[in-house]
PDB file of N, CA, C, O and CB in Angstrom:
ATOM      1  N   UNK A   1     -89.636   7.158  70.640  1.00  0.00           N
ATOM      2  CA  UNK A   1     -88.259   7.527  70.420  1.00  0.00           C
ATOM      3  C   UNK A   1     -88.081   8.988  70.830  1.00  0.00           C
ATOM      4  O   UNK A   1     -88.841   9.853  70.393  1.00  0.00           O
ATOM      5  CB  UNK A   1     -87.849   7.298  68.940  1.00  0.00           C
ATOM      6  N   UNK A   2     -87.168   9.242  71.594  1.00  0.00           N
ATOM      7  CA  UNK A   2     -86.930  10.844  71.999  1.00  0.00           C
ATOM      8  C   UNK A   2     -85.916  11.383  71.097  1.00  0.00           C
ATOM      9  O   UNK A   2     -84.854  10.762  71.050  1.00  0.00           O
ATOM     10  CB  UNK A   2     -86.373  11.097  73.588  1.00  0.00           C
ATOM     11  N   UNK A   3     -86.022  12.212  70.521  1.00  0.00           N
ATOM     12  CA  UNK A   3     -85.527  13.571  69.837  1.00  0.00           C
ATOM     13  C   UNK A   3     -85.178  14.620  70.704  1.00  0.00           C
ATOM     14  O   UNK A   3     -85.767  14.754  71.777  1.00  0.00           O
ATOM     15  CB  UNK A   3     -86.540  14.166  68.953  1.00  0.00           C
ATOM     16  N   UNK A   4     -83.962  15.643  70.224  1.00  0.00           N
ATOM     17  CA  UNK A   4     -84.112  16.535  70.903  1.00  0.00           C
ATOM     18  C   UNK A   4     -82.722  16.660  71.741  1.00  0.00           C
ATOM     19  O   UNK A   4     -81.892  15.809  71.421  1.00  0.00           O
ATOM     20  CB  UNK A   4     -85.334  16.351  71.568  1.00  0.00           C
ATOM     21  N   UNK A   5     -82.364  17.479  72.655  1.00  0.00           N
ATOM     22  CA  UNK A   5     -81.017  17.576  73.007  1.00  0.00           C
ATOM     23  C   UNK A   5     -80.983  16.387  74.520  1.00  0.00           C
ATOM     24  O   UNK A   5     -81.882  16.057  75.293  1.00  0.00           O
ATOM     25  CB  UNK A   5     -80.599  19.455  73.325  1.00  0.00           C
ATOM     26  N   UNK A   6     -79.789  16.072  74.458  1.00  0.00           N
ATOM     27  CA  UNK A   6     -79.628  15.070  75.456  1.00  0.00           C
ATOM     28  C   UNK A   6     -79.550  15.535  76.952  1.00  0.00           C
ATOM     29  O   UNK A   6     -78.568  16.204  77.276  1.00  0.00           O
ATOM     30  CB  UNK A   6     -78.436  14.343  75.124  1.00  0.00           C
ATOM     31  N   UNK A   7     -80.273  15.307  77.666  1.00  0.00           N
ATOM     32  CA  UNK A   7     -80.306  15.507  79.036  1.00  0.00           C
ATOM     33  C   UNK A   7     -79.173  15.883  79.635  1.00  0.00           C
ATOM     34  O   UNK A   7     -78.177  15.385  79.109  1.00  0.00           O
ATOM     35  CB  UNK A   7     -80.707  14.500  79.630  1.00  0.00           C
ATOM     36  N   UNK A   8     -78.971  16.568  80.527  1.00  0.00           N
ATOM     37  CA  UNK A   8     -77.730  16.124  80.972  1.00  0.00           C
ATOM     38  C   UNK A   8     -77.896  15.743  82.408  1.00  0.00           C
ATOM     39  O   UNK A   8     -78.698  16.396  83.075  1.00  0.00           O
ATOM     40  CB  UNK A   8     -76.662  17.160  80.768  1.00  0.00           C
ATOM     41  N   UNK A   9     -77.418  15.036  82.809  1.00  0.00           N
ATOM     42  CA  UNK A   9     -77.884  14.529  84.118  1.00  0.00           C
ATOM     43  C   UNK A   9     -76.534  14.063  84.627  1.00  0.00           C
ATOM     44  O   UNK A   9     -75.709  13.814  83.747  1.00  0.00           O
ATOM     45  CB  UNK A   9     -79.083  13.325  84.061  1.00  0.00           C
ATOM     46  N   UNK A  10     -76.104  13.876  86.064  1.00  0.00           N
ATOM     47  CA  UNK A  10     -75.420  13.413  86.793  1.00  0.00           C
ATOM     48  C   UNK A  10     -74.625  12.352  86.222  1.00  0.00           C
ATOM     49  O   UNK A  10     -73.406  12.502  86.133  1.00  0.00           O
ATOM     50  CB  UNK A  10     -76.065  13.158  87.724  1.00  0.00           C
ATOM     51  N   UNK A  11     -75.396  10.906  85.680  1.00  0.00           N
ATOM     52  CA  UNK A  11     -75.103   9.982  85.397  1.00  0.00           C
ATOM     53  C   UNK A  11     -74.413  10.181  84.164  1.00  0.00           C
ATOM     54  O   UNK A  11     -73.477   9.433  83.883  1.00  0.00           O
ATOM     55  CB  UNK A  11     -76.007   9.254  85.497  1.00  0.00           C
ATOM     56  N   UNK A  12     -74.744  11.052  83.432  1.00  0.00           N
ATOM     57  CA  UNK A  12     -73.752  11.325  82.451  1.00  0.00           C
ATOM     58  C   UNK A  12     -72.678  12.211  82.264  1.00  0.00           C
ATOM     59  O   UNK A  12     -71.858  12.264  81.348  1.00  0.00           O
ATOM     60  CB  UNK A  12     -74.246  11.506  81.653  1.00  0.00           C
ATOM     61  N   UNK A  13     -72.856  13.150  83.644  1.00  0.00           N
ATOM     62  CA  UNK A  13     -71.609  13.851  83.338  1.00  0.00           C
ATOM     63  C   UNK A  13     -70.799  13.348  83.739  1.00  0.00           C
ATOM     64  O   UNK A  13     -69.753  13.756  83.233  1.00  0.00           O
ATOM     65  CB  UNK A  13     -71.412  14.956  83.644  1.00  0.00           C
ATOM     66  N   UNK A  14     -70.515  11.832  85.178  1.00  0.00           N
ATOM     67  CA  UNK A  14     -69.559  11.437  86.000  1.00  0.00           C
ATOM     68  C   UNK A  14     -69.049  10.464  84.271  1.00  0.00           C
ATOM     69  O   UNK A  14     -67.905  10.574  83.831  1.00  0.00           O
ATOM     70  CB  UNK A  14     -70.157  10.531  87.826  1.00  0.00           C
ATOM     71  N   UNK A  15     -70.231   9.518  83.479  1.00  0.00           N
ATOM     72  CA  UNK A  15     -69.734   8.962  82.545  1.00  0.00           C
ATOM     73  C   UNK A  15     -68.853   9.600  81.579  1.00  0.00           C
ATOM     74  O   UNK A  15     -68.006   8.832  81.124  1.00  0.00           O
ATOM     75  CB  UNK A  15     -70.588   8.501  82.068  1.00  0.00           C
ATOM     76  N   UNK A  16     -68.815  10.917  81.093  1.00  0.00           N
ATOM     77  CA  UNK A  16     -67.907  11.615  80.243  1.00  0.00           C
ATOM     78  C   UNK A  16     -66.825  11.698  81.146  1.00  0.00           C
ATOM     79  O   UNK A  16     -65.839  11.010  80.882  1.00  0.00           O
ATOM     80  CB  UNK A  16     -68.385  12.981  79.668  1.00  0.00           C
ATOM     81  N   UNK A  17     -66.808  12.593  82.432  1.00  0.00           N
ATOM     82  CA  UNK A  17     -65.418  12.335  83.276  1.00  0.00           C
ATOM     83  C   UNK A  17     -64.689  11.035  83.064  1.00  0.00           C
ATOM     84  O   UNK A  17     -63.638  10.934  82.432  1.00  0.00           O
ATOM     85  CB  UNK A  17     -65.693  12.360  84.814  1.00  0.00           C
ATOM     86  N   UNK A  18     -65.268  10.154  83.583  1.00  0.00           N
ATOM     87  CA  UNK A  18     -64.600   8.627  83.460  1.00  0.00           C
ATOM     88  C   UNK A  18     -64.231   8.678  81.826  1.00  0.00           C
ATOM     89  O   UNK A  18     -63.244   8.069  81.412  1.00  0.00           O
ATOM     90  CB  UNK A  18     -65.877   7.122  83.926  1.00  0.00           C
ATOM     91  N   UNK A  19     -64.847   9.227  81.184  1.00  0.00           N
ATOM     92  CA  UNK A  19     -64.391   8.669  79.585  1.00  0.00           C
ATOM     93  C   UNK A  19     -63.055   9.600  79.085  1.00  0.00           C
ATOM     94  O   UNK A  19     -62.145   9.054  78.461  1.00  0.00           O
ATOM     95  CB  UNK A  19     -65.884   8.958  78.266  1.00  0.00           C
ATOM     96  N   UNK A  20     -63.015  11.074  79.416  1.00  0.00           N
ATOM     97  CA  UNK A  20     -62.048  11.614  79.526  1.00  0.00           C
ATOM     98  C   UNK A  20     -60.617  11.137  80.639  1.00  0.00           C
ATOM     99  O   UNK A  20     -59.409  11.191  80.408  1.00  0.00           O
ATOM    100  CB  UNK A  20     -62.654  12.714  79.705  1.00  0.00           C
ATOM    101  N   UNK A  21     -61.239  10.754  81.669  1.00  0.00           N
ATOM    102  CA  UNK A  21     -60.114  10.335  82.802  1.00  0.00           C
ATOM    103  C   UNK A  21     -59.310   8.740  82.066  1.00  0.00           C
ATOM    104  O   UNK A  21     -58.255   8.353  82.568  1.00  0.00           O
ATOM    105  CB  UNK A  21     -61.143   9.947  84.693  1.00  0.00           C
ATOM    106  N   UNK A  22     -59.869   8.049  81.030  1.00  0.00           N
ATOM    107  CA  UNK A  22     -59.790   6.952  80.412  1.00  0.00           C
ATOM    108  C   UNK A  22     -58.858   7.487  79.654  1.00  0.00           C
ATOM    109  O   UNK A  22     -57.762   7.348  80.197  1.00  0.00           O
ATOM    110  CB  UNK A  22     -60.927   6.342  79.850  1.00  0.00           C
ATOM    111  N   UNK A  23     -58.769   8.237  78.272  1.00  0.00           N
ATOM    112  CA  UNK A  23     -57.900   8.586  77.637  1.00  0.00           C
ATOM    113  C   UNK A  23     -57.069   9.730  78.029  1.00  0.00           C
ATOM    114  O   UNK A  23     -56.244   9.995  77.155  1.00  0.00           O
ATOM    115  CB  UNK A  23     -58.360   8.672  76.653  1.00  0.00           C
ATOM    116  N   UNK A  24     -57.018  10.469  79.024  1.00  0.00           N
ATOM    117  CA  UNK A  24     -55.763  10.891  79.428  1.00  0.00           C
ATOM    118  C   UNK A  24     -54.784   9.641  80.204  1.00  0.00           C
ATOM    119  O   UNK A  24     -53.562   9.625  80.059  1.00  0.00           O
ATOM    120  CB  UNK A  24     -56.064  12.144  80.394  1.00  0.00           C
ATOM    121  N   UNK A  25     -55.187   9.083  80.658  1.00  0.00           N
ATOM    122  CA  UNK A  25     -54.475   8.257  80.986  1.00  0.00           C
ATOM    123  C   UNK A  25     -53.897   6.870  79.967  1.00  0.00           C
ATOM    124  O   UNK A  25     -52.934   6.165  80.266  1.00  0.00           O
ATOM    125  CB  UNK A  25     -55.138   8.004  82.020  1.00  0.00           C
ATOM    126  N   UNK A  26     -54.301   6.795  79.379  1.00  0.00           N
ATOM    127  CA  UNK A  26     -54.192   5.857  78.050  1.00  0.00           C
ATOM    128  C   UNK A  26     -53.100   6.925  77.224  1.00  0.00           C
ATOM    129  O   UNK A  26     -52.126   6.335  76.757  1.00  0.00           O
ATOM    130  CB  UNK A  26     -55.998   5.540  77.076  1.00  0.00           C
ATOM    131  N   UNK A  27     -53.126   7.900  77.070  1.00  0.00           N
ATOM    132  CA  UNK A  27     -52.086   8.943  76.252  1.00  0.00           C
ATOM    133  C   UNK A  27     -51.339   8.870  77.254  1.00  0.00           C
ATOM    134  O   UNK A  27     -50.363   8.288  76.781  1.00  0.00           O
ATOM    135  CB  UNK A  27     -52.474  10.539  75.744  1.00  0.00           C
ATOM    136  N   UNK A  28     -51.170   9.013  78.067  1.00  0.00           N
ATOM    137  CA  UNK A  28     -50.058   9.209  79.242  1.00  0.00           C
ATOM    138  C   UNK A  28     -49.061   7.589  78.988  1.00  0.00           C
ATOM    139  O   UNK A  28     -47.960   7.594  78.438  1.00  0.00           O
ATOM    140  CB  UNK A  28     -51.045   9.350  81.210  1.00  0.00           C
ATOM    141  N   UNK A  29     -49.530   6.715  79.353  1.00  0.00           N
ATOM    142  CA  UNK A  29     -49.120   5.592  78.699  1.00  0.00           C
ATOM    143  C   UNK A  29     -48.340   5.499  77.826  1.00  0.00           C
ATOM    144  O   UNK A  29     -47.161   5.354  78.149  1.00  0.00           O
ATOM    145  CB  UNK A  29     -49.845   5.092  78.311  1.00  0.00           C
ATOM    146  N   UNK A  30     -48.714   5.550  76.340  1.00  0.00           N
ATOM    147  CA  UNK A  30     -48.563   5.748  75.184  1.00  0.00           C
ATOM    148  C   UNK A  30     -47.479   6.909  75.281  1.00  0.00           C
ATOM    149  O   UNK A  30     -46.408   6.460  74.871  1.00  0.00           O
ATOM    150  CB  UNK A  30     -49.855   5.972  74.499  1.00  0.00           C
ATOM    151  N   UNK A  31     -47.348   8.457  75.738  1.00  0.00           N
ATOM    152  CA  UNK A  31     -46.149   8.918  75.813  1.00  0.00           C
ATOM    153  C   UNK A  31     -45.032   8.291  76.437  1.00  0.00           C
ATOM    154  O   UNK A  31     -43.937   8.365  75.879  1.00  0.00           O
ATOM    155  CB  UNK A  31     -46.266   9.907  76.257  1.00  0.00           C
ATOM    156  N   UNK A  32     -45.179   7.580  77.701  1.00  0.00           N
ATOM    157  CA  UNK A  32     -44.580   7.029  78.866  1.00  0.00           C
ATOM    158  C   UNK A  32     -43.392   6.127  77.567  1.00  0.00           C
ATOM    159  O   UNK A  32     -42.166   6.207  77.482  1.00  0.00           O
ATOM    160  CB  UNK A  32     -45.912   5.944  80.163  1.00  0.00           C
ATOM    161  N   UNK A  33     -44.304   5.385  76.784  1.00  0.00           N
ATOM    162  CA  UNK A  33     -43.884   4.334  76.077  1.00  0.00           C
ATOM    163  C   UNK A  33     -42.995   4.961  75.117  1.00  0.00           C
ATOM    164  O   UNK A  33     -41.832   4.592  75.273  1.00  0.00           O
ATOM    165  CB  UNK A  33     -44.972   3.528  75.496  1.00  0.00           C
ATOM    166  N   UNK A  34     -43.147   5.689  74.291  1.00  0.00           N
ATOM    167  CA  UNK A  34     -42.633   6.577  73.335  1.00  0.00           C
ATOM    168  C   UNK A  34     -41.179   7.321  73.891  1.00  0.00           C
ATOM    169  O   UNK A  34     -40.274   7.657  73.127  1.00  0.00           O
ATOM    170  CB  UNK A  34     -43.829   7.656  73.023  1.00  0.00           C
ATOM    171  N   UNK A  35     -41.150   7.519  75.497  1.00  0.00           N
ATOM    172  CA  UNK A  35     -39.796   8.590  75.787  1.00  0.00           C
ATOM    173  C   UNK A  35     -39.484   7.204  75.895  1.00  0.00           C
ATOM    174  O   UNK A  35     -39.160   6.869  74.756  1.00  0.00           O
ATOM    175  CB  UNK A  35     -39.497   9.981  77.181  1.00  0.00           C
ATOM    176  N   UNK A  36     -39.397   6.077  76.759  1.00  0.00           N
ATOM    177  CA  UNK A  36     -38.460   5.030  76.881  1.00  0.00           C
ATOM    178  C   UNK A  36     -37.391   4.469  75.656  1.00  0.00           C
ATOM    179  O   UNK A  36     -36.231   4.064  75.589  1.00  0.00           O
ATOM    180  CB  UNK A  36     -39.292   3.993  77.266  1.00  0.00           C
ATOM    181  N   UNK A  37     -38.730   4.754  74.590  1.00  0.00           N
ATOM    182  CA  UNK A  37     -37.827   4.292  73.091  1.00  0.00           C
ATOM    183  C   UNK A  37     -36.898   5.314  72.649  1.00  0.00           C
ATOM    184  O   UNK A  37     -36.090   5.122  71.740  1.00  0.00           O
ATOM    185  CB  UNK A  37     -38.829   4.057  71.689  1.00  0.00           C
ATOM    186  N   UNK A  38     -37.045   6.735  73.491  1.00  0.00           N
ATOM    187  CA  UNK A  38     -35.934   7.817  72.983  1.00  0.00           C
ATOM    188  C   UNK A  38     -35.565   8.406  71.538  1.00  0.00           C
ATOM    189  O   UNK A  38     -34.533   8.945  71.139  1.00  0.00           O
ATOM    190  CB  UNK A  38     -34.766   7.286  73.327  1.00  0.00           C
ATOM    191  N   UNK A  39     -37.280   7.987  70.626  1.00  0.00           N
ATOM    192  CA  UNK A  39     -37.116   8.077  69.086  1.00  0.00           C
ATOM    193  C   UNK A  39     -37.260   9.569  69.004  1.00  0.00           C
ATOM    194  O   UNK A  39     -36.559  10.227  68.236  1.00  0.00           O
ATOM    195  CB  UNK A  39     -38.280   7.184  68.104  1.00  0.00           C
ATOM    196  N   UNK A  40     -38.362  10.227  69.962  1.00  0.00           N
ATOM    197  CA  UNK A  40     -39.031  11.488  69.322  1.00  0.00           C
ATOM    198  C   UNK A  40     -39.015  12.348  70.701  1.00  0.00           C
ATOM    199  O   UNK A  40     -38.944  11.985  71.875  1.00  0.00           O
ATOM    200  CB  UNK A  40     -40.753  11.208  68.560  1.00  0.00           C
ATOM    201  N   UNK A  41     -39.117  13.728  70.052  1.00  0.00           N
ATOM    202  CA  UNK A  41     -39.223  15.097  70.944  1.00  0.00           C
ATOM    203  C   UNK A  41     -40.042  15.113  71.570  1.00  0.00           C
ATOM    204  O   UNK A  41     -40.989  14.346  71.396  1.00  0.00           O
ATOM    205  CB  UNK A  41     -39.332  16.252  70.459  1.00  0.00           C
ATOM    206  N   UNK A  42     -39.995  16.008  72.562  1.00  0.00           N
ATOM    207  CA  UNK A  42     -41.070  16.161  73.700  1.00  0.00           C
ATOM    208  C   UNK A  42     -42.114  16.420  73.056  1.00  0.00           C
ATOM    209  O   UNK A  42     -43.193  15.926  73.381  1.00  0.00           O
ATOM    210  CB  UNK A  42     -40.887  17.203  74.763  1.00  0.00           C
ATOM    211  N   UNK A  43     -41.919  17.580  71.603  1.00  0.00           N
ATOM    212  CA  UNK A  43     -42.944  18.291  71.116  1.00  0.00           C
ATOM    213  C   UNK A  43     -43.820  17.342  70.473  1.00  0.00           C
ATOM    214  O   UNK A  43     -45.050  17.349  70.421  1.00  0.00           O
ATOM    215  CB  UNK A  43     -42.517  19.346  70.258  1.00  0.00           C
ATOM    216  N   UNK A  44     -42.884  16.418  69.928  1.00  0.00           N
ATOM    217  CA  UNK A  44     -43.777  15.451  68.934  1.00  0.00           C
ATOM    218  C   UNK A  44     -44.514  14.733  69.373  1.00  0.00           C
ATOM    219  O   UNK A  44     -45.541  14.567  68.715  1.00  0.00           O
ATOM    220  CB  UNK A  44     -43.223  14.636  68.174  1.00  0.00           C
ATOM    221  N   UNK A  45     -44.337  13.816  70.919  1.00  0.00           N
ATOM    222  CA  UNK A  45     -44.684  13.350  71.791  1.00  0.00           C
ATOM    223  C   UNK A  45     -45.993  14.047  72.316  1.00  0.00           C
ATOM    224  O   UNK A  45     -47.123  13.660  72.017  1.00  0.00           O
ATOM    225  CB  UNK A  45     -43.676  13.267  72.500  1.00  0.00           C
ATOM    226  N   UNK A  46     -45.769  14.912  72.974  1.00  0.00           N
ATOM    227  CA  UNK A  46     -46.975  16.157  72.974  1.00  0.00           C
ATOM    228  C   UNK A  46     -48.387  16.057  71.968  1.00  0.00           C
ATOM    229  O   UNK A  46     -49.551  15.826  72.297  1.00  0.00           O
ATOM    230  CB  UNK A  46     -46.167  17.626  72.424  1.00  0.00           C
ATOM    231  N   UNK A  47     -47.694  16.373  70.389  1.00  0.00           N
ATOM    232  CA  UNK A  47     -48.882  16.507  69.680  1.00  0.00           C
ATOM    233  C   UNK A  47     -49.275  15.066  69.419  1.00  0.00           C
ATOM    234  O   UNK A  47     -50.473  14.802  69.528  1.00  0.00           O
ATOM    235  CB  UNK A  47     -48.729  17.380  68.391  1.00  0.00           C
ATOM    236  N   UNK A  48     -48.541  14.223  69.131  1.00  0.00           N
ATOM    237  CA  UNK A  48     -49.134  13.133  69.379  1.00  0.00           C
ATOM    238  C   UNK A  48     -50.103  12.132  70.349  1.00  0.00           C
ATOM    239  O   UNK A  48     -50.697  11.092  70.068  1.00  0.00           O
ATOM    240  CB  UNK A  48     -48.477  12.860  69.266  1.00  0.00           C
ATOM    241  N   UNK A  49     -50.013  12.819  71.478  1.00  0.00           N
ATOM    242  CA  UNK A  49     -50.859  12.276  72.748  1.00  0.00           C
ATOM    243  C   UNK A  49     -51.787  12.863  72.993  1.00  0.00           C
ATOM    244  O   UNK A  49     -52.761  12.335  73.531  1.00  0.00           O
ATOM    245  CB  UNK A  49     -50.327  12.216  73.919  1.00  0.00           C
ATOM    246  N   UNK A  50     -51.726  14.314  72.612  1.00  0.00           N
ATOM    247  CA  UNK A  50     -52.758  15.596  72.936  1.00  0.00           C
ATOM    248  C   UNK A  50     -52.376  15.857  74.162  1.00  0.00           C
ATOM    249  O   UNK A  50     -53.071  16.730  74.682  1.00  0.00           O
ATOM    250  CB  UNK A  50     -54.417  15.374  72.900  1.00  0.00           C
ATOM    251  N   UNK A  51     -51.396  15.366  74.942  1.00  0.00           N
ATOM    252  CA  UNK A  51     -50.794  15.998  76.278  1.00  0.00           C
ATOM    253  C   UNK A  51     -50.062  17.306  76.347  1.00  0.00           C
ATOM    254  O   UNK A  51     -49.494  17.614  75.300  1.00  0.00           O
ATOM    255  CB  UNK A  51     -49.857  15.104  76.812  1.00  0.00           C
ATOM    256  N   UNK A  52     -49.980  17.918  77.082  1.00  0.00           N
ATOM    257  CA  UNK A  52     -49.131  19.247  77.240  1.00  0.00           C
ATOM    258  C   UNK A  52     -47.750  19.507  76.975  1.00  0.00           C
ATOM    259  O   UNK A  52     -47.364  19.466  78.144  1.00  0.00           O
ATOM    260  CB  UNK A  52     -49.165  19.604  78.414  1.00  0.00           C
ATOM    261  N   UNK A  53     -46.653  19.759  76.268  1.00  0.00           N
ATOM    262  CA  UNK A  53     -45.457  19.704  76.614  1.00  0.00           C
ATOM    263  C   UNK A  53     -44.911  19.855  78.556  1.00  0.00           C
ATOM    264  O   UNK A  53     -44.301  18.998  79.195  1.00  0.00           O
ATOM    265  CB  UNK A  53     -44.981  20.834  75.637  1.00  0.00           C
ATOM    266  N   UNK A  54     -45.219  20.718  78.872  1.00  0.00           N
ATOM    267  CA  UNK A  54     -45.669  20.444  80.277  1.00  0.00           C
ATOM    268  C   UNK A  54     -45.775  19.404  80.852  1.00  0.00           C
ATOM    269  O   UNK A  54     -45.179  19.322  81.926  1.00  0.00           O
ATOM    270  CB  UNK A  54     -46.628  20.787  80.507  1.00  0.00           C
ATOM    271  N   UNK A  55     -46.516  18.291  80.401  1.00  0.00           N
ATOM    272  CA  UNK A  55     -47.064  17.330  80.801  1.00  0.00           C
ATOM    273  C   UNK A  55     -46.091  16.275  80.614  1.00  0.00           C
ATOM    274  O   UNK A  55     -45.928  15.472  81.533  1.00  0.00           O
ATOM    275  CB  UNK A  55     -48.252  17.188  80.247  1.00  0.00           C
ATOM    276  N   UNK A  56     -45.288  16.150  79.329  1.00  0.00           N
ATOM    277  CA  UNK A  56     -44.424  15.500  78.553  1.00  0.00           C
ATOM    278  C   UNK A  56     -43.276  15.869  79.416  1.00  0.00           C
ATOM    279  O   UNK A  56     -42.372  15.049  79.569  1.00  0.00           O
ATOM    280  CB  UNK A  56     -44.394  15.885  77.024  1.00  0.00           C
ATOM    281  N   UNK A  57     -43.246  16.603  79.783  1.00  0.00           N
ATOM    282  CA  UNK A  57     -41.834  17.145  80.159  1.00  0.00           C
ATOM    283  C   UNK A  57     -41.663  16.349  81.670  1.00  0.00           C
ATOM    284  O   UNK A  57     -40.773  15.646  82.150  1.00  0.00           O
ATOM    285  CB  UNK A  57     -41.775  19.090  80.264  1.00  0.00           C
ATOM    286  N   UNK A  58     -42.593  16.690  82.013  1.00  0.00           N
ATOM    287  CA  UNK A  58     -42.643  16.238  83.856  1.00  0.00           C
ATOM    288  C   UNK A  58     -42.700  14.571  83.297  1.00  0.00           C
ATOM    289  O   UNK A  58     -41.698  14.134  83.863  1.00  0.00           O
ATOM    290  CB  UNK A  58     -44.577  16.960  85.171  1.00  0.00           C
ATOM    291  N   UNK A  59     -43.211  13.545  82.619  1.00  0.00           N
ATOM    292  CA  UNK A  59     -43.227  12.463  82.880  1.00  0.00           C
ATOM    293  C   UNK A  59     -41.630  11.937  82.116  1.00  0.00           C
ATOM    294  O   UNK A  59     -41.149  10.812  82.255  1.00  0.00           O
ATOM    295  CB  UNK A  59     -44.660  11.898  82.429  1.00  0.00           C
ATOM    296  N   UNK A  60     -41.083  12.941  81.402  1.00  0.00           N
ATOM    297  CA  UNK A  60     -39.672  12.531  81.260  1.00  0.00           C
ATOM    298  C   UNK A  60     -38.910  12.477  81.893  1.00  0.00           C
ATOM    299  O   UNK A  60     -37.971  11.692  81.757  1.00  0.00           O
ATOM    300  CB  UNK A  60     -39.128  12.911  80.700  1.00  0.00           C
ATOM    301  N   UNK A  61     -39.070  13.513  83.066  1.00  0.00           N
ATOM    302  CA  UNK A  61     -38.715  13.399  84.069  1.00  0.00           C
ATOM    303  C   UNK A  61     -38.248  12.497  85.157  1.00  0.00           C
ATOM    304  O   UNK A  61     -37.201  12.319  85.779  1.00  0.00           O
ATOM    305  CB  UNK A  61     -39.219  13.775  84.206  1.00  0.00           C
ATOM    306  N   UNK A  62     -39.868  11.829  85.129  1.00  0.00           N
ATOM    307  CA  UNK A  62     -39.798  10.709  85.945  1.00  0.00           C
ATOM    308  C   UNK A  62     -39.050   9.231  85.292  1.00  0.00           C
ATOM    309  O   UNK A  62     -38.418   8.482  86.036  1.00  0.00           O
ATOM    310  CB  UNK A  62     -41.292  10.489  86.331  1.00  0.00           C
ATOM    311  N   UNK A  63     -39.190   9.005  84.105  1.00  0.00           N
ATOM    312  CA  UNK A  63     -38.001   8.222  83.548  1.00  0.00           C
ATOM    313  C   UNK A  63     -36.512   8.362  84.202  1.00  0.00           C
ATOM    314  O   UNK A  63     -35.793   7.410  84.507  1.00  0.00           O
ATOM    315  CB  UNK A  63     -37.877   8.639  82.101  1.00  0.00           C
ATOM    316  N   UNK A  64     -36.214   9.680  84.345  1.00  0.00           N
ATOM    317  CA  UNK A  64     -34.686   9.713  84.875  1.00  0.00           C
ATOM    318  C   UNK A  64     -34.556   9.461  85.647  1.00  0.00           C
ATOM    319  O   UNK A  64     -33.353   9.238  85.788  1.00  0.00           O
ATOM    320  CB  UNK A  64     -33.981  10.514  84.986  1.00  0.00           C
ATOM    321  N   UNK A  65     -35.333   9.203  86.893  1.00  0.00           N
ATOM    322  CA  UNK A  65     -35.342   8.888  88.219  1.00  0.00           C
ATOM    323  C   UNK A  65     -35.182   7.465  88.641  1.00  0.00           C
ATOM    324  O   UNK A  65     -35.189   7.171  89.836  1.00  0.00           O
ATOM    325  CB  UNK A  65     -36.457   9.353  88.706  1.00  0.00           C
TER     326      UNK A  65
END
């Protein structure tokens, strides 16, 4: 059994990317879904997704379009 700090190797840093690239996009979603219903603020939206207001803002955006 190995102990000790975890390697870090290639194969796992592309796997954390993919795992991060997974839930930003899954929150992105999930905001996407949230402005359509027109219940809550950008801000709330925001802390709720862990997305940027920034981020929130530009995909409200794209709703209006």
């Amino acid at each position: 059994m190995m102990r000790g700090a975890l390697i870090d190797t290639s194969a796992r840093r592309i796997l954390n990317q993919g795992i991060k690239q997974g839930i930003t996009e899954s929150n992105t979603r999930t905001a996407l879904n949230m402005l359509k219903r027109g219940k809550m603020m950008i801000e709330e939206i925001s802390e709720d997704t862990d997305l940027s207001v920034p981020e929130v803002e530009q995909l409200a955006k794209l709703q209006t379009v």
